[in-house]
Structure formats: C-alpha cells, structure tokens
C-alpha beads as a LAMMPS data file, in Angstrom:
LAMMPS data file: protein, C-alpha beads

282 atoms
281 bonds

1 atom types
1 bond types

-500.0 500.0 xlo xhi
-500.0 500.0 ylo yhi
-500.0 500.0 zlo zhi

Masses

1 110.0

Atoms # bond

1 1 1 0.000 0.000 0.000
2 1 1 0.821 3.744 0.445
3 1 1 2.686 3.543 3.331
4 1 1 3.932 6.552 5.512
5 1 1 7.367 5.216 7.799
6 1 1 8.736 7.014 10.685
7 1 1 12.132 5.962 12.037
8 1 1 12.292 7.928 15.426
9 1 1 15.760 9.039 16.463
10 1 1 17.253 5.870 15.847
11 1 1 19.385 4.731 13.124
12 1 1 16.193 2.936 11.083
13 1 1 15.934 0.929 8.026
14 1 1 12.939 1.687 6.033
15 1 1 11.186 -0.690 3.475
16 1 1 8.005 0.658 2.094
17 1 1 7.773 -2.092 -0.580
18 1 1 5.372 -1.708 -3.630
19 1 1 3.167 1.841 -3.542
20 1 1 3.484 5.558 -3.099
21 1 1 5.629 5.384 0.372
22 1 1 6.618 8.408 2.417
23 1 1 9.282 8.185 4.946
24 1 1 10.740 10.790 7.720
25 1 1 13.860 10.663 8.163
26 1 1 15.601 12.346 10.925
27 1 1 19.026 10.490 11.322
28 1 1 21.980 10.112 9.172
29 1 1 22.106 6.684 9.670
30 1 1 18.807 5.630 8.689
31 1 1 18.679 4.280 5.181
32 1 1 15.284 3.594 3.128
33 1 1 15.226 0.937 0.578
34 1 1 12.967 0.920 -2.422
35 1 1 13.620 -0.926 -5.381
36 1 1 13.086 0.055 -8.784
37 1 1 9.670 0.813 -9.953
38 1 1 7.889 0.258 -6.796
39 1 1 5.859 3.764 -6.815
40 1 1 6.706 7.141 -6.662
41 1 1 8.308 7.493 -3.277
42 1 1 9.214 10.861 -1.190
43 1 1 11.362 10.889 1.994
44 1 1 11.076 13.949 3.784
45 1 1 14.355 14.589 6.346
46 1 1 15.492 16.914 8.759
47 1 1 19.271 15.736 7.664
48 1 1 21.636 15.411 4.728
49 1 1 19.902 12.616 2.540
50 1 1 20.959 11.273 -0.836
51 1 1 17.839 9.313 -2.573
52 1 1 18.531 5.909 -3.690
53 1 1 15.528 4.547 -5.913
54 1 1 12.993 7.002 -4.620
55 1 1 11.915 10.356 -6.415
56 1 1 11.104 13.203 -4.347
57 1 1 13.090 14.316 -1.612
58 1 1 12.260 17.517 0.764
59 1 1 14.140 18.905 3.284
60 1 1 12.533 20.722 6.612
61 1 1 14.089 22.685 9.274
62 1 1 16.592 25.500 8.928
63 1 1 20.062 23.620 9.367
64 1 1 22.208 24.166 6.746
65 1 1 21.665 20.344 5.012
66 1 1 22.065 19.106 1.515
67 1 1 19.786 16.876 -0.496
68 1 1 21.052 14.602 -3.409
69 1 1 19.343 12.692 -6.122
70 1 1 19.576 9.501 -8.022
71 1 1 19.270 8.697 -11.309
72 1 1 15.240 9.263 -11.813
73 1 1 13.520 12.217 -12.465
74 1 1 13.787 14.052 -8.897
75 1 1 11.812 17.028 -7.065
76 1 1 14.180 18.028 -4.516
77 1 1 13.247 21.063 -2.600
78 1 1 15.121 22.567 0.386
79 1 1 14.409 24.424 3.977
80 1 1 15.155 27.568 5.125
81 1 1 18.481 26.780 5.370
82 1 1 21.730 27.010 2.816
83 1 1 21.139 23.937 1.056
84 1 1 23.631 22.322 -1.617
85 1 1 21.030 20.381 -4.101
86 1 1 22.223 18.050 -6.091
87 1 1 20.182 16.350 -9.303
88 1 1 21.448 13.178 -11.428
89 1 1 20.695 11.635 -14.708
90 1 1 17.001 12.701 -14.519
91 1 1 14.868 15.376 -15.549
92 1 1 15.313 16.635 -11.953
93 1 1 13.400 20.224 -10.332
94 1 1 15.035 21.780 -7.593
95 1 1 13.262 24.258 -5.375
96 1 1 15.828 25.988 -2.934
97 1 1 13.484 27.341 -0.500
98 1 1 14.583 30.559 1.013
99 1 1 18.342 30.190 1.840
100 1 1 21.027 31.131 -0.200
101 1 1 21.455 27.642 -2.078
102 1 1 23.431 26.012 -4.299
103 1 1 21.347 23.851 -7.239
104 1 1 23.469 21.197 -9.324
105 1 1 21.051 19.728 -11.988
106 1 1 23.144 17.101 -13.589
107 1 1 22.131 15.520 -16.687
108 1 1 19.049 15.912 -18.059
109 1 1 16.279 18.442 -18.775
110 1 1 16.592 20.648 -15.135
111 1 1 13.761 22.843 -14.059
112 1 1 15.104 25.461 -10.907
113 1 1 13.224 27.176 -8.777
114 1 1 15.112 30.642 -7.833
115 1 1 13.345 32.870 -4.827
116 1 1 17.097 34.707 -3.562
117 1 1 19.826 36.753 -5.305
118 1 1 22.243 34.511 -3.798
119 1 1 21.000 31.282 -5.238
120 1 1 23.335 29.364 -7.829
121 1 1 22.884 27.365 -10.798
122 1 1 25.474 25.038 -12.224
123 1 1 25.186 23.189 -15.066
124 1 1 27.631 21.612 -16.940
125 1 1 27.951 22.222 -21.064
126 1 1 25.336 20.021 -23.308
127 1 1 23.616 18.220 -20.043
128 1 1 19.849 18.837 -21.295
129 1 1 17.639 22.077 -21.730
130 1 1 17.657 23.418 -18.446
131 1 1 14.653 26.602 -16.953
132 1 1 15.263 28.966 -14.569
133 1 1 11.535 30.218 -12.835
134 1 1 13.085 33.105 -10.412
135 1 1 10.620 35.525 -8.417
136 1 1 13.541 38.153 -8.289
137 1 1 16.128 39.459 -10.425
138 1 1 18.883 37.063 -12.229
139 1 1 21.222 36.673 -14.644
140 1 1 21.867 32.824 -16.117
141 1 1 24.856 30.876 -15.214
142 1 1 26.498 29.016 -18.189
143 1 1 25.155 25.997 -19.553
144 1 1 21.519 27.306 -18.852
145 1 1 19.637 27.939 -21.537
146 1 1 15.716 29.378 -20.466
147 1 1 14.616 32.028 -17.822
148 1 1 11.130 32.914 -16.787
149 1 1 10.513 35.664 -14.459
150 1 1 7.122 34.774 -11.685
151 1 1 5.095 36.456 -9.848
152 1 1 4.277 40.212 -10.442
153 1 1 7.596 42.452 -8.744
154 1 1 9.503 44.364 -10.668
155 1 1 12.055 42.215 -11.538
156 1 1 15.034 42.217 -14.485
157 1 1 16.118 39.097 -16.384
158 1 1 19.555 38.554 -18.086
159 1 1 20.987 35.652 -20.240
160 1 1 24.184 34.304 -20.884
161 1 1 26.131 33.023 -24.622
162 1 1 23.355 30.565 -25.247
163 1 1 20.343 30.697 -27.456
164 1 1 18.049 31.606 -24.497
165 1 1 13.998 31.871 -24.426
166 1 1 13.533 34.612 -21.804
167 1 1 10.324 35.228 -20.682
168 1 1 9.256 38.189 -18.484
169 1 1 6.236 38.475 -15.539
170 1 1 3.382 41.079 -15.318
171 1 1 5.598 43.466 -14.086
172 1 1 8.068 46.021 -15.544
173 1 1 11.105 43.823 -16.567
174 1 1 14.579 44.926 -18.357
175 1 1 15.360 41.755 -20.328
176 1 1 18.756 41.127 -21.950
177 1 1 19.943 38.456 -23.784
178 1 1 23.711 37.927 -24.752
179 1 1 25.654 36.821 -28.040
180 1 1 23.420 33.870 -28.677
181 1 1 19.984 33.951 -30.714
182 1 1 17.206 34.562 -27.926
183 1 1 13.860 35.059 -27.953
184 1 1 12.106 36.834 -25.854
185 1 1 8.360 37.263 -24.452
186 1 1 7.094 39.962 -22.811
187 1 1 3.938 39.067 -21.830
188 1 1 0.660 39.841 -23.672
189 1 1 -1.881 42.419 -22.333
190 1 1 -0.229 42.834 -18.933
191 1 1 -0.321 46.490 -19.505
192 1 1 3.352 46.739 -18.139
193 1 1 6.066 48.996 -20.397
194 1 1 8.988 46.238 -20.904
195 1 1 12.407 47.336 -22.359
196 1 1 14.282 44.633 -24.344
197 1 1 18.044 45.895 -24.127
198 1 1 20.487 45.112 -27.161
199 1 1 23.998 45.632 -27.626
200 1 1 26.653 45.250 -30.066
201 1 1 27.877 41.728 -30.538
202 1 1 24.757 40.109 -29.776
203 1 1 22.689 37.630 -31.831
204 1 1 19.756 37.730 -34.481
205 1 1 17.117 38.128 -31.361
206 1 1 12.963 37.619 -31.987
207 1 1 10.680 39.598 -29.663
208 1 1 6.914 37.691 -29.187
209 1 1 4.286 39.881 -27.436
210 1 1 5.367 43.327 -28.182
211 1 1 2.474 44.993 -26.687
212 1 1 1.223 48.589 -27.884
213 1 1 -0.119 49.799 -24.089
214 1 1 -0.332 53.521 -23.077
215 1 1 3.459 53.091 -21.996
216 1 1 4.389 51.064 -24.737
217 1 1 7.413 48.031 -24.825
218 1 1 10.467 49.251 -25.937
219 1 1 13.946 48.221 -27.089
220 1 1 17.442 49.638 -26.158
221 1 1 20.233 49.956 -28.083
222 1 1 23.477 50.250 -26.889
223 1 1 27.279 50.661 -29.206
224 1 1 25.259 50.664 -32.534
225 1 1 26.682 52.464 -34.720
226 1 1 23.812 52.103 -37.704
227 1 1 20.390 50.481 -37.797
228 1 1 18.255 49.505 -41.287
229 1 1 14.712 49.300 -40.940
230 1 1 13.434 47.009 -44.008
231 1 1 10.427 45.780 -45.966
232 1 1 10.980 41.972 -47.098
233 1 1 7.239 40.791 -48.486
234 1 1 4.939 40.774 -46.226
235 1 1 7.434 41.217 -43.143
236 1 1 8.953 44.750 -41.645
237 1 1 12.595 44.031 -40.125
238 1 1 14.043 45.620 -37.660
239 1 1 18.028 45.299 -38.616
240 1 1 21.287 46.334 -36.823
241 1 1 23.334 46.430 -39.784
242 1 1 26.068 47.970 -42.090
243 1 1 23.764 51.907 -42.493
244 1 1 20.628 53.076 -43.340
245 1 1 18.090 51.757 -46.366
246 1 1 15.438 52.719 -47.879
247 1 1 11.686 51.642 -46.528
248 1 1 8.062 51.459 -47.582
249 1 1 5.503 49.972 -47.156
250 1 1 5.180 49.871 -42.880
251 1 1 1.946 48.978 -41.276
252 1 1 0.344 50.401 -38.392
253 1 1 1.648 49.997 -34.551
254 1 1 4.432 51.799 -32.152
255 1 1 8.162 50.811 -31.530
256 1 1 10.027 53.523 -29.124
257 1 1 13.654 52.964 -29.737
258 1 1 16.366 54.224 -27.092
259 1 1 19.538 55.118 -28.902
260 1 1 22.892 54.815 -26.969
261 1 1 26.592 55.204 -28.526
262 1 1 25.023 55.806 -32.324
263 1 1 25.766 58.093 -34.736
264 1 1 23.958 59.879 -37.817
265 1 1 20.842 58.242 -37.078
266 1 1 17.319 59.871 -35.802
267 1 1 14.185 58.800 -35.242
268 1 1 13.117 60.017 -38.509
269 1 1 14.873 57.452 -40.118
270 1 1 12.137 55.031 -37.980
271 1 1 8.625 57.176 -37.729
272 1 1 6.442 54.657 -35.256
273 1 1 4.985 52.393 -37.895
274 1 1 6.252 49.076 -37.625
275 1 1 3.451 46.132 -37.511
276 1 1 2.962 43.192 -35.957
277 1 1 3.086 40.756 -32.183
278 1 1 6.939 39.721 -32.940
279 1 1 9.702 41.244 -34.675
280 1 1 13.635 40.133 -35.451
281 1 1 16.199 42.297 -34.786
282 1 1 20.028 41.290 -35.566

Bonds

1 1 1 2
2 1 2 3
3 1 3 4
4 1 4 5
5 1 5 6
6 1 6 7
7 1 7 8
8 1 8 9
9 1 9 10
10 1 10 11
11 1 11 12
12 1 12 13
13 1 13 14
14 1 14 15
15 1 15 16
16 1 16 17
17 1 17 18
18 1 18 19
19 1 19 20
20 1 20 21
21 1 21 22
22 1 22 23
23 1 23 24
24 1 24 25
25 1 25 26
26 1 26 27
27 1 27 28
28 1 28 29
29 1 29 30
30 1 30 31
31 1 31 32
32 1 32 33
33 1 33 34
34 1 34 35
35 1 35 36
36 1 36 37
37 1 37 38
38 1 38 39
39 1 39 40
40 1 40 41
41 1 41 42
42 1 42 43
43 1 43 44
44 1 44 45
45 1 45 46
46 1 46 47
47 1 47 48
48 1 48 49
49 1 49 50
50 1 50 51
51 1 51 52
52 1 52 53
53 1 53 54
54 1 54 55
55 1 55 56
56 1 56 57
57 1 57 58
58 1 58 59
59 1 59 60
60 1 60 61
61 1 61 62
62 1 62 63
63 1 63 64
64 1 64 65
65 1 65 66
66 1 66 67
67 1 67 68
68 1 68 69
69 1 69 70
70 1 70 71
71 1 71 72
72 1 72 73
73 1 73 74
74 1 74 75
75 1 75 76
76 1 76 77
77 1 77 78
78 1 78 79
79 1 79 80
80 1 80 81
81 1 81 82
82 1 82 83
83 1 83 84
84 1 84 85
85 1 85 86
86 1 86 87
87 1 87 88
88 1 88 89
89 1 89 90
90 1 90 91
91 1 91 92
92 1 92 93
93 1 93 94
94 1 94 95
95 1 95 96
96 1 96 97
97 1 97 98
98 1 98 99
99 1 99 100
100 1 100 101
101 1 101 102
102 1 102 103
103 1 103 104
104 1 104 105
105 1 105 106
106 1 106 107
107 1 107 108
108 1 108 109
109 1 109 110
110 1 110 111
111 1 111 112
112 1 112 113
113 1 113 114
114 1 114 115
115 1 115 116
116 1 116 117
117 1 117 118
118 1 118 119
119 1 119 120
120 1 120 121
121 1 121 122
122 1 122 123
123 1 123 124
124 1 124 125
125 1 125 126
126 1 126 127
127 1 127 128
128 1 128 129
129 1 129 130
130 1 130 131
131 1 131 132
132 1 132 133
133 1 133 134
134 1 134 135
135 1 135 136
136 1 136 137
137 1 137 138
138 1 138 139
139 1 139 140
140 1 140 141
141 1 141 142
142 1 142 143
143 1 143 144
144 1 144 145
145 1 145 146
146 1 146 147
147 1 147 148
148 1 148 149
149 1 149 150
150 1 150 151
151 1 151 152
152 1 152 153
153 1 153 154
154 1 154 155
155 1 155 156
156 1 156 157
157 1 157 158
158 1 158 159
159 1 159 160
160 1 160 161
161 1 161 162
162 1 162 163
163 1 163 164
164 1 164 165
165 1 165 166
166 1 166 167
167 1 167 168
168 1 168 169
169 1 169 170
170 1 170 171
171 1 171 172
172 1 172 173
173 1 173 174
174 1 174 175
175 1 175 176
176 1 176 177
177 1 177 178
178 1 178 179
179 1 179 180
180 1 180 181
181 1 181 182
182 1 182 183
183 1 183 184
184 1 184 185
185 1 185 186
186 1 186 187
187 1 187 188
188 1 188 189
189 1 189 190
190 1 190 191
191 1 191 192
192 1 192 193
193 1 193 194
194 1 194 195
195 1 195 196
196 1 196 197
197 1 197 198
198 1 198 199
199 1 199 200
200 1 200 201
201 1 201 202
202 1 202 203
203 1 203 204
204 1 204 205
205 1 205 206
206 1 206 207
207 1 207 208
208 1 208 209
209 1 209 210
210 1 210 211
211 1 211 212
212 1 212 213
213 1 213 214
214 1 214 215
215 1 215 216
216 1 216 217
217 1 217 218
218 1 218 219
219 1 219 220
220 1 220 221
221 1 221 222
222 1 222 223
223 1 223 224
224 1 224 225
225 1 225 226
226 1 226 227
227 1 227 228
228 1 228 229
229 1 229 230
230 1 230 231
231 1 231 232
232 1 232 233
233 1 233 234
234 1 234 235
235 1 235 236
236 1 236 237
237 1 237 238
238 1 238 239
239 1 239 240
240 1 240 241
241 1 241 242
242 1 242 243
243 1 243 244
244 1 244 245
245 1 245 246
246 1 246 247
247 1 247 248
248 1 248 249
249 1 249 250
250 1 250 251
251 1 251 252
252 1 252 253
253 1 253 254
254 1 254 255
255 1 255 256
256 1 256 257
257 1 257 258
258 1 258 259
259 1 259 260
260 1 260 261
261 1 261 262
262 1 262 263
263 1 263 264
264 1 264 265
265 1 265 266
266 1 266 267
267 1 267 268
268 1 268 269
269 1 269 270
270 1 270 271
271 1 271 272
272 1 272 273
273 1 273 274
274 1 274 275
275 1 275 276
276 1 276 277
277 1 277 278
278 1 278 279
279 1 279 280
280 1 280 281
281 1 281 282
C-alpha cells in the first residue's frame, strides 16, 4: 500500500515495498530501501539525505543540510536553510526554499526554482535544456539555456552566450539576452512597459508579445553604430546592420527605440509604424 514510515531518532531501516511510500527521516544513519519501480516514493528529512531509488526528496528545518538525487527524475526542494542540491541523470526540479542555495542539476532536462539573489545554478555544457523560474532578479549561469521571471515584482532578467527563451512576468522587466539567438516574451496584455536591451555583438534576437499599451514596450540599443529598418514581403525588419536603407511599405503599430553610442541616425529614419506581435532584430 501507500505507506507513511517514521524511524524515530534511531538509526532505522525503512522498506516501504510496492506503492506511493513516504518516509521521515531524521538520522543520518537511517537508510530507506525501495527498489526500482515500486511507486513514486518521497522521503522527507530533517538531515543530509541522498535518494537511492525514490523520487522526491524535501528537506525541513533550517540547518544548513544538503539533499542529493539519483538517477530518476527528482523534485528536490530545500528548507530555510543554505542547502547544496544536487540532481542526477534525470529530468530533476530543484526548489531551494529561502536560503542562499546552491542547485546542481546534472544531466538531463533541469527545471530550478530561484526565490534569492544569492541562489546558484550550475550546469555543466550540453547536459539537457535546463529553466530557470526566479521571483527576483537574475542573470543565467552558463550551460543554462531558459529564464522565466514569476510572480508580479519588478524584476530584471539577463541571459548568458546561449540561445536563451527569456520570458518576463506582469511586471516592468529589463530583459537582456547575450551573443546567442534569444527570444524573448514579454507578456501579452499585462499592460506593463517592458524594455528589451540590445547591444553590439549580440545575436539575431525575436521579440513575441510586443504589446502597444499607453506606456508602450520598448527596445534599447546600446554601441550601434547604424540600424536599417526594411520591408521583405509581407514582413517589416528591424536590422542592426552595415547603415541606413530605404523603406516602404510599414503597417500600423508603435516601436520607441532608445539610442545609446550611435551616430547619424534619428528617429526620422524610424517614424512609429512598424506592424505586428513579434519582430527580429540582428
């Protein structure tokens, strides 16, 4: 059945057999043993635990413990503490709680759960396609490749060299991507004025849910030296590029374009006409 084991303050051994088991754990000498494909098991432990054939593991208290995974698809969350969490080969999700933690997804398609400025992420080079939901501002570590912004603060998003899908809240957010070809969304009718920022030496970025509110989204250059604005069939292009070209043809809508470090270029060369819910600059 679905059992529920307690070991008491001794060190236990723990054998829920077939079902959904849960055990407490509150020793680091009690061990629980589950073999393979006997439910979908969660040990909950006021100690440093490392899950052997069992998939969820939570952590309580506020001691400074760690939690580590095995090889299944793991939902590790942590206490109040500083926690070190530690994934595997899975498609783990690690939720850090509200110490400054340390996440370590492993192999595998990693979701993380981000709620302090001091959390980290590691991830090591081509181990999955790895999300980052924070409720505060961050930047992505290497190796990570997609970052949603929750909740409704304020809050700014930042990738790294990656192609990255960044994705803001309901809030004001200031979302920038890096040298890889991101995509961003900005979150339809949440009547908040977003600003995409762009520098030199990034990549050919795509914008979804440009929104034309009473504060309208925006995008920020910064070190361009020339912009074209282009026609191609049935598509207007917005295109950091080698100087200015000729245009016709723009449909209706609003782009406000903050100009930093350019040169011979106005807003003139724009007007306000560009069309469309997503865009490609590059």
């Amino acid at each position: 059945g679905n059992d529920t084991l307690t070991g008491g303050t001794g060190a236990d051994a723990l054998v829920g057999g077939l079902g959904n088991d849960v055990y407490y754990v509150d020793n680091t000498g009690d061990f629980v043993i589950e073999n393979d494909g006997e439910g979908i098991d969660t040990v909950i432990s006021s100690v440093s635990f490392t899950l052997v054939n069992s998939e969820n593991l939570t952590l309580t208290g506020t001691e400074n413990i760690n939690a580590t995974g095995d090889d299944a698809n793991n939902r590790i969350t942590g206490n109040s503490g500083n926690n070190i969490l530690t994934g595997g080969a899975g498609n783990d999700t690690l939720t850090g709680g509200t110490g400054a933690d340390t996440l370590v997804g492993g192999l595998g398609n990693d979701v993380y759960y981000v709620d302090n400025t001091n959390d980290s992420v590691f991830e090591l080079f081509n181990e999955g396609i790895d999300t980052v939901n924070t409720n505060v501002t961050y930047t992505l570590s290497d190796s990570v490749e997609n970052l949603t912004l929750t909740g409704s603060s304020s809050i700014n998003g930042t990738g790294n060299s990656l192609n990255n899908m960044i994705t803001g809240n309901t809030s004001i957010n200031i979302l920038s991507g890096g040298t890889g070809a991101d995509i961003f969304y900005l979150g339809l009718n949440d009547a908040a004025s977003d600003i995409v920022n762009y520098a030199a030496g990034d990549g050919a970025d795509t914008i979804y849910q440009f929104e034309r509110n009473a504060s309208g989204d925006k995008l920020q250059f910064s070190g361009i030296t020339n912009i074209d604005v282009v026609t191609l069939g049935a598509s207007t292009q917005l295109r950091v590029g080698d100087g200015i070209t000729t245009n016709t043809g723009f449909g209706k809508g609003q782009l406000l374009v903050t100009l930093s470090g350019t040169s011979g270029f106005t807003g003139a060369n724009v007007n306000d006409n560009l069309f469309g819910s997503n865009f490609s600059f590059s």
